[in-house]
mmCIF file of the C-alpha atoms, coordinates in Angstrom:
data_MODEL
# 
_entry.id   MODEL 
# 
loop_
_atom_site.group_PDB 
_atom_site.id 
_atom_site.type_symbol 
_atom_site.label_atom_id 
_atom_site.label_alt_id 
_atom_site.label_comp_id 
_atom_site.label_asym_id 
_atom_site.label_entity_id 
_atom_site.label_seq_id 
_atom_site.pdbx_PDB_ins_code 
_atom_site.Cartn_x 
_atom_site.Cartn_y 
_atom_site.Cartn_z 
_atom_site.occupancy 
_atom_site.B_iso_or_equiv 
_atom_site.pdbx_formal_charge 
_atom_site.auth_seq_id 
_atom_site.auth_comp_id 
_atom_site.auth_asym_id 
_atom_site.auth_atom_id 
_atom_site.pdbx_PDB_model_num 
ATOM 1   C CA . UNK A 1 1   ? 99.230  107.846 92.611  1.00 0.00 ? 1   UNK A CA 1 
ATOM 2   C CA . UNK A 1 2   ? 102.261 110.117 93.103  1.00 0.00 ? 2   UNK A CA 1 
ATOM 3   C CA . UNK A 1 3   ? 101.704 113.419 94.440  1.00 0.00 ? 3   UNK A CA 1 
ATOM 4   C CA . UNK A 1 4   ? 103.829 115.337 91.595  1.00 0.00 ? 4   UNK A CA 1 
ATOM 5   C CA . UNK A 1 5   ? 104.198 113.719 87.762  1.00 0.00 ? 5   UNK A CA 1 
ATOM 6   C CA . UNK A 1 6   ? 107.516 111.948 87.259  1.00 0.00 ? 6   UNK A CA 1 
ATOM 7   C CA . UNK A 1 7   ? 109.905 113.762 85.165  1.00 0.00 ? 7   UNK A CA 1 
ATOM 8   C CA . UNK A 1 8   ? 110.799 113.172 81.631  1.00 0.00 ? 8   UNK A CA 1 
ATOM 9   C CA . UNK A 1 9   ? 113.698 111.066 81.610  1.00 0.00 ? 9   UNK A CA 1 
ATOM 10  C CA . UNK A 1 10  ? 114.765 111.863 78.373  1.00 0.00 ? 10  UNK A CA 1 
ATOM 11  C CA . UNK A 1 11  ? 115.019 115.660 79.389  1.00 0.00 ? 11  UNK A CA 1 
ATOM 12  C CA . UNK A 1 12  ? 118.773 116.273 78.575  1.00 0.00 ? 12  UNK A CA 1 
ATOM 13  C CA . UNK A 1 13  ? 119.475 118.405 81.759  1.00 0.00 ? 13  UNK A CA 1 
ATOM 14  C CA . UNK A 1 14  ? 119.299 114.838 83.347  1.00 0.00 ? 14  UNK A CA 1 
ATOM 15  C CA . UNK A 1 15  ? 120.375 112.581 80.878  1.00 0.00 ? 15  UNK A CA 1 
ATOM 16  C CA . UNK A 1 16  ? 123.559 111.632 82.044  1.00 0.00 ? 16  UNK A CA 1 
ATOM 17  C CA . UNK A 1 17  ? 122.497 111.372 85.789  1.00 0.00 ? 17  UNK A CA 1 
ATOM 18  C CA . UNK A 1 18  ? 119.467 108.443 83.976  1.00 0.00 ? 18  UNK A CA 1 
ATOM 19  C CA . UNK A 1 19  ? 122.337 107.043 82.252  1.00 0.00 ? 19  UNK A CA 1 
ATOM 20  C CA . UNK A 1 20  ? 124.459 106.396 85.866  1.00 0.00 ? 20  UNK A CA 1 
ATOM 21  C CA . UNK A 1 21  ? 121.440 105.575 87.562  1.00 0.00 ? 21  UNK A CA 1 
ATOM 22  C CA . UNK A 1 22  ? 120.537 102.973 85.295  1.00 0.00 ? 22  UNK A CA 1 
ATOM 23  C CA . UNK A 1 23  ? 124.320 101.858 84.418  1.00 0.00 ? 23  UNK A CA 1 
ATOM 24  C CA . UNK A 1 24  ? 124.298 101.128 88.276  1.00 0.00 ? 24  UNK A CA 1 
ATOM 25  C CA . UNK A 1 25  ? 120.965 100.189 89.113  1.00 0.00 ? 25  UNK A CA 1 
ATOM 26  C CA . UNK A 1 26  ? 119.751 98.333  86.345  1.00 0.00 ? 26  UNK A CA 1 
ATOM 27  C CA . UNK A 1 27  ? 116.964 101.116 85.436  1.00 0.00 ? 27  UNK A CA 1 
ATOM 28  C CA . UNK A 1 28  ? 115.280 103.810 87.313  1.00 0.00 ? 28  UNK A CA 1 
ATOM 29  C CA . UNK A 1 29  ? 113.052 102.670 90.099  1.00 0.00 ? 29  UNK A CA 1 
ATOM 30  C CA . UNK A 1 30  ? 110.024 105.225 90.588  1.00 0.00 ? 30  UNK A CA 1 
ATOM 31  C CA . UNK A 1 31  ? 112.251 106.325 93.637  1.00 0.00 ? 31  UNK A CA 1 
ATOM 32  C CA . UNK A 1 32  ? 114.471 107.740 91.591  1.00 0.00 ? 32  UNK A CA 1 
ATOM 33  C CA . UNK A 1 33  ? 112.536 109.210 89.183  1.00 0.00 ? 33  UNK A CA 1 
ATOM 34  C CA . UNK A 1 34  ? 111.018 111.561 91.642  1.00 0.00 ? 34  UNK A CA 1 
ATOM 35  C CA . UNK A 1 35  ? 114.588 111.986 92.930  1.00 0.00 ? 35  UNK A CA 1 
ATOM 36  C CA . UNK A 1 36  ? 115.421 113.627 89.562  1.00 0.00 ? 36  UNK A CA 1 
ATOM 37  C CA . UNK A 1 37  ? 113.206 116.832 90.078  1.00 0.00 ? 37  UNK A CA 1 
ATOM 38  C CA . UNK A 1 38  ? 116.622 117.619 91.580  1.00 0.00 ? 38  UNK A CA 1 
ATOM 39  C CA . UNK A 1 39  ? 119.388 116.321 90.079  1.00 0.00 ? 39  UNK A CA 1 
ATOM 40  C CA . UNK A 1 40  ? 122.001 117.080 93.085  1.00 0.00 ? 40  UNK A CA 1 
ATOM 41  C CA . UNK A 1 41  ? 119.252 115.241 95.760  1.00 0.00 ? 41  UNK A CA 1 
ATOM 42  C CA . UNK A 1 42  ? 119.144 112.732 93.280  1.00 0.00 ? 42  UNK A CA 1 
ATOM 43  C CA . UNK A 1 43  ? 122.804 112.151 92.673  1.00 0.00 ? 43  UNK A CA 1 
ATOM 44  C CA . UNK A 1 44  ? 123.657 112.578 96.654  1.00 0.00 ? 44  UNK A CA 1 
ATOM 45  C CA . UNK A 1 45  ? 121.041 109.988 97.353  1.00 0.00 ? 45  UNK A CA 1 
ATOM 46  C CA . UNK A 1 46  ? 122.221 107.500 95.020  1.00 0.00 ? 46  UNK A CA 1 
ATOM 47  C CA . UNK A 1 47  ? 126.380 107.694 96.755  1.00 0.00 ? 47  UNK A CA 1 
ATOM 48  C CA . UNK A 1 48  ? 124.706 107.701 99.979  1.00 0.00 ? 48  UNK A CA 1 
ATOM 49  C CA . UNK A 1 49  ? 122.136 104.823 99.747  1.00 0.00 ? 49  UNK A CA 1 
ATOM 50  C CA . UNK A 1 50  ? 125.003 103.048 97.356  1.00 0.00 ? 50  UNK A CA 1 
ATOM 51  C CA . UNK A 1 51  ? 127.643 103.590 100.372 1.00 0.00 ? 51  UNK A CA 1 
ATOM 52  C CA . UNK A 1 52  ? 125.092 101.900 102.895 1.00 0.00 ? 52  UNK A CA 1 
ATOM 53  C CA . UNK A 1 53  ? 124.163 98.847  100.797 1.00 0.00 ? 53  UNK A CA 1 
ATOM 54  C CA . UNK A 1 54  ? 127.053 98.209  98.937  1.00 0.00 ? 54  UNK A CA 1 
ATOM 55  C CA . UNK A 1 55  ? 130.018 99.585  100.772 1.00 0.00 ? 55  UNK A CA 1 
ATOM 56  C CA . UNK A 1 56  ? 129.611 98.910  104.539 1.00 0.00 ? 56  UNK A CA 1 
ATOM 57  C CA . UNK A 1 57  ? 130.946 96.035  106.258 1.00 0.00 ? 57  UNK A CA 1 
ATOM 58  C CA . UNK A 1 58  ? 127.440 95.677  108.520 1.00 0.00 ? 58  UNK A CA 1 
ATOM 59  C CA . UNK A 1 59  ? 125.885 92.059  107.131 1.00 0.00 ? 59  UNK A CA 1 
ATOM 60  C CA . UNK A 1 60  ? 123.219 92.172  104.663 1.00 0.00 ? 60  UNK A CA 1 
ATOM 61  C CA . UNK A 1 61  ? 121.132 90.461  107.190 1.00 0.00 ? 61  UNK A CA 1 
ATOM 62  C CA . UNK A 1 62  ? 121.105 93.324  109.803 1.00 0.00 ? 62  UNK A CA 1 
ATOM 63  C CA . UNK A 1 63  ? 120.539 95.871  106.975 1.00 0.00 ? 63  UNK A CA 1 
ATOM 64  C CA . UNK A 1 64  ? 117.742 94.156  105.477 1.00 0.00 ? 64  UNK A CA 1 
ATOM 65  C CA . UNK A 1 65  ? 115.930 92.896  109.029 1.00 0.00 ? 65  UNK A CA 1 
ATOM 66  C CA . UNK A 1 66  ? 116.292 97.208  110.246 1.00 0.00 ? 66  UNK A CA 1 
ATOM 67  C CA . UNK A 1 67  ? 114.851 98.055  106.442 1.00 0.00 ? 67  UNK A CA 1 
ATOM 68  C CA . UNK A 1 68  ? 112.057 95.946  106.939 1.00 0.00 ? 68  UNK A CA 1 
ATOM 69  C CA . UNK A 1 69  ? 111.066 96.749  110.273 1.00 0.00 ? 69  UNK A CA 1 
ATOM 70  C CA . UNK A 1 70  ? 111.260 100.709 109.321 1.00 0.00 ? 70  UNK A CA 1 
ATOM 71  C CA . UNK A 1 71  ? 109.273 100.089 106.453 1.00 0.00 ? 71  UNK A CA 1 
ATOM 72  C CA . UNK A 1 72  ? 106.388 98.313  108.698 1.00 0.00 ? 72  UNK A CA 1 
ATOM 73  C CA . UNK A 1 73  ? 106.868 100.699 111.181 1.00 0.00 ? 73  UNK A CA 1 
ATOM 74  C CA . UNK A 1 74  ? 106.392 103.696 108.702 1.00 0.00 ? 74  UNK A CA 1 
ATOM 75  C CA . UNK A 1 75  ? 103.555 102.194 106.755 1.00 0.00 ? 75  UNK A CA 1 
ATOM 76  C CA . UNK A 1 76  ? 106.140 102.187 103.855 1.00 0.00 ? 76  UNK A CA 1 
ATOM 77  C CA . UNK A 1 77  ? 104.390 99.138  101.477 1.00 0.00 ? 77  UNK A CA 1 
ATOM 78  C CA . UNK A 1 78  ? 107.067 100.198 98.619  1.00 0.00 ? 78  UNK A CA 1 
ATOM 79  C CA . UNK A 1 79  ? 110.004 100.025 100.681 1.00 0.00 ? 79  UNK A CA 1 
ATOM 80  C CA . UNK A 1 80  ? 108.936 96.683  102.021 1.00 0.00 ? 80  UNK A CA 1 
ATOM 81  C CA . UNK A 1 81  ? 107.541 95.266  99.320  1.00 0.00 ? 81  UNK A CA 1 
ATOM 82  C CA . UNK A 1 82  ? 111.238 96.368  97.175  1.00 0.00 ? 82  UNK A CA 1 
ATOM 83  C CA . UNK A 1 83  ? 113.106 94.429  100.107 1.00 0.00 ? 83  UNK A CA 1 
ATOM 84  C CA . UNK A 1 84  ? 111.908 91.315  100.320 1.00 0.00 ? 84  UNK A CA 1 
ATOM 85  C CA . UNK A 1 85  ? 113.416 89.895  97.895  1.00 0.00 ? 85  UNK A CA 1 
ATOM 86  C CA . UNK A 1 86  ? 117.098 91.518  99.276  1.00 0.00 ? 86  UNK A CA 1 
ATOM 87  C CA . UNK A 1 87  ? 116.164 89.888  102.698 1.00 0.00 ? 87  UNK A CA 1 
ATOM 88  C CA . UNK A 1 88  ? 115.006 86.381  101.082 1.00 0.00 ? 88  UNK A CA 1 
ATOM 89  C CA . UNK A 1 89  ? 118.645 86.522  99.426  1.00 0.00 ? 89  UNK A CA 1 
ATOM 90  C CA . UNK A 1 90  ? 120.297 87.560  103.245 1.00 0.00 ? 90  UNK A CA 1 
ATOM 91  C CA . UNK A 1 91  ? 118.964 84.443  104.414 1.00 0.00 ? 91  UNK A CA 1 
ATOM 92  C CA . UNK A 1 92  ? 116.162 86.292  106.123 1.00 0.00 ? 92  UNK A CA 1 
ATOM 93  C CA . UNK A 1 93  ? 112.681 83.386  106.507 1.00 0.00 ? 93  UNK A CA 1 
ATOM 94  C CA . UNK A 1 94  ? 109.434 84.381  104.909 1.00 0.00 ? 94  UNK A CA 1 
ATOM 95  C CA . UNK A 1 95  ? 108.291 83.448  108.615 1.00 0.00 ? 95  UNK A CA 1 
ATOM 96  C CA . UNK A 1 96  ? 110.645 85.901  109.863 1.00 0.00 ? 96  UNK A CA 1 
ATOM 97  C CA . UNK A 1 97  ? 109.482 88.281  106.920 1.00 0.00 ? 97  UNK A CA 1 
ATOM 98  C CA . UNK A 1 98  ? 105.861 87.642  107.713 1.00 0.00 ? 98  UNK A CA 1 
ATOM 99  C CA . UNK A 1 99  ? 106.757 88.392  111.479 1.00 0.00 ? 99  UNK A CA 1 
ATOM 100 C CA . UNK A 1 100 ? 107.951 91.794  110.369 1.00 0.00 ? 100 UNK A CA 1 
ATOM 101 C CA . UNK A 1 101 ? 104.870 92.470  108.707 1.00 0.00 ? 101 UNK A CA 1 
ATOM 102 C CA . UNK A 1 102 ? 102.926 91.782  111.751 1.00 0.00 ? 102 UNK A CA 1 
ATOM 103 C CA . UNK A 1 103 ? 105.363 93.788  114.382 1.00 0.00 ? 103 UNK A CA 1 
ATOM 104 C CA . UNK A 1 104 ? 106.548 90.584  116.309 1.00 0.00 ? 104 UNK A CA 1 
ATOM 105 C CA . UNK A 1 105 ? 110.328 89.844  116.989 1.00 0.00 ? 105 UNK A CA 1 
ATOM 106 C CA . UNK A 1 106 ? 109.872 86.342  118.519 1.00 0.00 ? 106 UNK A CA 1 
ATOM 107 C CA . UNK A 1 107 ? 110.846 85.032  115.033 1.00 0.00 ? 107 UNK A CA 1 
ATOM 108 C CA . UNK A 1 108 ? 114.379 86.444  116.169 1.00 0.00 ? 108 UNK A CA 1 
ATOM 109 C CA . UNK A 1 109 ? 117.093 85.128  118.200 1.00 0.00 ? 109 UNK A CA 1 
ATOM 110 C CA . UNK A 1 110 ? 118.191 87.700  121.419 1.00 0.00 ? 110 UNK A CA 1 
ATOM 111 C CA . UNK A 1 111 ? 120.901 89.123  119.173 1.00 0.00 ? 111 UNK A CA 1 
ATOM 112 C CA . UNK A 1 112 ? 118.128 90.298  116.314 1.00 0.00 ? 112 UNK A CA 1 
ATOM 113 C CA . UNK A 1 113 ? 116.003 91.330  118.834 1.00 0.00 ? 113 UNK A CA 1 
ATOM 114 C CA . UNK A 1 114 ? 118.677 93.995  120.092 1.00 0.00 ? 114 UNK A CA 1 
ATOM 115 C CA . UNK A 1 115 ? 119.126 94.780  116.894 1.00 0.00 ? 115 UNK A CA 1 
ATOM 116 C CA . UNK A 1 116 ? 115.097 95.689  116.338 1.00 0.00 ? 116 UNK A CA 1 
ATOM 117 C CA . UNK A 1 117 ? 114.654 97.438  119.377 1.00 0.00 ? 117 UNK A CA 1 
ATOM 118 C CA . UNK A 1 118 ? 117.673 99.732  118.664 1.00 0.00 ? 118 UNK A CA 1 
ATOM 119 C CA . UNK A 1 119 ? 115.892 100.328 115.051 1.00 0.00 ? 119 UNK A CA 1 
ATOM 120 C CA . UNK A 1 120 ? 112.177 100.306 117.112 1.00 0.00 ? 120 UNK A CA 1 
ATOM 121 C CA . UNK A 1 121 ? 113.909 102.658 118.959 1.00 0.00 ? 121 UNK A CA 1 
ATOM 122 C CA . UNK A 1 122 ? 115.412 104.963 116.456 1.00 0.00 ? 122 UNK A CA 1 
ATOM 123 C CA . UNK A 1 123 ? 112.142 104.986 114.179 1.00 0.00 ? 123 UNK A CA 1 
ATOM 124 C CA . UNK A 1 124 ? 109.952 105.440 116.753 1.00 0.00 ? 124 UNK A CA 1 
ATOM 125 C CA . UNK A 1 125 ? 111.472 107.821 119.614 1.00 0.00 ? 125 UNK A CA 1 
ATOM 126 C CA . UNK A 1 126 ? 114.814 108.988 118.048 1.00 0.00 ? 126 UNK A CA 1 
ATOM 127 C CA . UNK A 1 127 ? 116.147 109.354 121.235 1.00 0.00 ? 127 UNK A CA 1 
ATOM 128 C CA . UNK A 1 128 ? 117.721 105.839 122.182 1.00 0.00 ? 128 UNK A CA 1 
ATOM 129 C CA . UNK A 1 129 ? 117.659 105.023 126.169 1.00 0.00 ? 129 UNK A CA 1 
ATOM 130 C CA . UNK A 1 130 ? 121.248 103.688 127.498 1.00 0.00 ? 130 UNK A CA 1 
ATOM 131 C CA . UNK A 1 131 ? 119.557 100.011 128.468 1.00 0.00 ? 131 UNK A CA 1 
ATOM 132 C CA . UNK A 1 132 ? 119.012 99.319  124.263 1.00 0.00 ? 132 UNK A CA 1 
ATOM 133 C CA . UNK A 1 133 ? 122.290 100.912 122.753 1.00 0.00 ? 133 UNK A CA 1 
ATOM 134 C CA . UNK A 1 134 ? 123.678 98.672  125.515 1.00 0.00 ? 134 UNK A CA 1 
ATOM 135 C CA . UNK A 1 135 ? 122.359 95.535  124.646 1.00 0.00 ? 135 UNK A CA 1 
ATOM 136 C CA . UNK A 1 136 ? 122.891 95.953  121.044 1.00 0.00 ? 136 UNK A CA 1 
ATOM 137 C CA . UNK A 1 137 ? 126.624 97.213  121.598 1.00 0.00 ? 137 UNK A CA 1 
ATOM 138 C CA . UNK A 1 138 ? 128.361 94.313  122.212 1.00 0.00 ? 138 UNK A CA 1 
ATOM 139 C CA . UNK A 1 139 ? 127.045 92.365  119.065 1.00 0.00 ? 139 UNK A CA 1 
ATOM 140 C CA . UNK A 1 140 ? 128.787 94.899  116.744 1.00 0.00 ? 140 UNK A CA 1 
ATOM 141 C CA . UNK A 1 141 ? 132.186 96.763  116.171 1.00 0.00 ? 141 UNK A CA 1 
ATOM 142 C CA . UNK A 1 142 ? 132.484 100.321 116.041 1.00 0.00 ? 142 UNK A CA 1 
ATOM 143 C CA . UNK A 1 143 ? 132.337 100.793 112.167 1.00 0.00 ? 143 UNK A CA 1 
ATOM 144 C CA . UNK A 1 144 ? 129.383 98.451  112.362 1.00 0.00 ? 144 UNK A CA 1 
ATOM 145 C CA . UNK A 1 145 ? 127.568 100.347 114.765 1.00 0.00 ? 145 UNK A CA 1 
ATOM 146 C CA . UNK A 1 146 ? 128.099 103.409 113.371 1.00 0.00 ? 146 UNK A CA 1 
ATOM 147 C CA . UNK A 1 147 ? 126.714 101.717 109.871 1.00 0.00 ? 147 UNK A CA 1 
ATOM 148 C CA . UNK A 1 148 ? 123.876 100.039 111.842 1.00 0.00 ? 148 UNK A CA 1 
ATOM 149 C CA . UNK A 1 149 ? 122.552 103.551 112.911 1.00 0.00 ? 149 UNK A CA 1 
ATOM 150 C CA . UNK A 1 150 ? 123.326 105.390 109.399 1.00 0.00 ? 150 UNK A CA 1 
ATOM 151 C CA . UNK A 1 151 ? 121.621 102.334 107.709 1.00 0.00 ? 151 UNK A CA 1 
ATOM 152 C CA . UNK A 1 152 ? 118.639 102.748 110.081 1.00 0.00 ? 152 UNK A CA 1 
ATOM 153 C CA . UNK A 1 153 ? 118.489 106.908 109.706 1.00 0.00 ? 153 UNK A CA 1 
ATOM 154 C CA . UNK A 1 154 ? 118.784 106.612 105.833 1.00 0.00 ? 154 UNK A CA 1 
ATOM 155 C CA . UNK A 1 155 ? 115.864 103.700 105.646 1.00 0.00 ? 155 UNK A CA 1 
ATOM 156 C CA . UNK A 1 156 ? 113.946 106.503 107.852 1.00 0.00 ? 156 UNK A CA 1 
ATOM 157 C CA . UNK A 1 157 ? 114.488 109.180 105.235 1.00 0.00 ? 157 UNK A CA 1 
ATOM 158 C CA . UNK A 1 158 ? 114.063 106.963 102.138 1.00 0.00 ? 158 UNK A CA 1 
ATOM 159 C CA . UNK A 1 159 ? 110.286 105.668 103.962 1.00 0.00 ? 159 UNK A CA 1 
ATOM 160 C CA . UNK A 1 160 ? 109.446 109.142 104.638 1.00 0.00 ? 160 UNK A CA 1 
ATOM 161 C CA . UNK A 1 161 ? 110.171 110.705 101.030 1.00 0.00 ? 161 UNK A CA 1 
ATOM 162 C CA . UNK A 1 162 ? 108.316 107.619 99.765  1.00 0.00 ? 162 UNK A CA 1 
ATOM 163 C CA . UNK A 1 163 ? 105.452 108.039 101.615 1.00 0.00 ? 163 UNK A CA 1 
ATOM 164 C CA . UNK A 1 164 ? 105.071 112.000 101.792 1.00 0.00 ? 164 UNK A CA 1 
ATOM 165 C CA . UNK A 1 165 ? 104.893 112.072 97.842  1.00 0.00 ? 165 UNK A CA 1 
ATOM 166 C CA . UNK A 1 166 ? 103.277 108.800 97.087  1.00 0.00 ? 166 UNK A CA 1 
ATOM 167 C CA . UNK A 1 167 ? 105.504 107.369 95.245  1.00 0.00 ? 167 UNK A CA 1 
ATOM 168 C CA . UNK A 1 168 ? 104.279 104.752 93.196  1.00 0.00 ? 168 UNK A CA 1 
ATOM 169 C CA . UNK A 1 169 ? 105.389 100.952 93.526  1.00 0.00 ? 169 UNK A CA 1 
ATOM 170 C CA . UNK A 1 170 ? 106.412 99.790  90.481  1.00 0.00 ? 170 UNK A CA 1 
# 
């Protein structure tokens, strides 16, 4: 159970923010709901998280294999639970998804596994040692890169708010 109530989504100070939320989202995930307690964290949280997933040229595949393993990593059960169907639809394996769950990357080919160790890496330390941002360097250009680690950093915060008010699954 969430740690503060939802808010009314009818209230009319956020009316039109529900209406753009749901316009682009389809309707409004718990996530956002609690987002709209504040209506600019809210509405910089939906251009950000909209810029990583639907404006970036990084493949769906590397965005939704760093999303899952954050979410594992962070004990984030909503976050993982909201992605698997994103990373079924990448072309990610429920083998591969089950060996997510369970923390193993021999599912992966050497490229992935760069890949998970520079989000392992990320999630866990923060700091990144030279040897993994130079094995996963070569796989990707320098816009990708740079949208591997803000895709990685935002899955971070979204696990964190998530889990630090409860937020319900839905």
């Amino acid at each position: 159970m969430a740690r503060i109530p939802y808010p009314d989504l009818h209230s009319p100070t956020i009316a039109p923010l529900v209406e753009r939320i749901e316009r682009e989202r389809g309707k409004v995930l718990n996530l956002y709901g609690m987002l709209l307690h504040s209506p600019p964290v809210a509405e910089g949280w939906l251009a950000f998280l909209t810029a990583i997933r639907q404006q970036c040229q990084l493949s769906g595949r590397d965005r939704e294999l760093v999303i899952l393993r954050i979410a594992v990593i962070n004990g984030a059960d909503y976050e993982f639970r909201a992605h698997v169907p994103f990373a079924l639809k990448e072309g990610i394996t429920q083998a591969q998804i089950e060996a997510l769950r369970e923390g193993r990357a021999d599912a992966f080919d050497p490229r992935e596994r760069d890949v998970l160790a520079y989000c392992d890496s990320m999630t866990r330390e923060i700091h990144v040692p030279d040897a993994v941002f130079q094995a996963v360097r070569p796989h990707f250009s320098e816009r990708e890169l740079v949208e591997l680690t803000a895709t990685i950093a935002a899955y971070n915060l979204v696990s964190r708010f998530l889990e630090a008010l409860q937020v319900d699954h839905e």
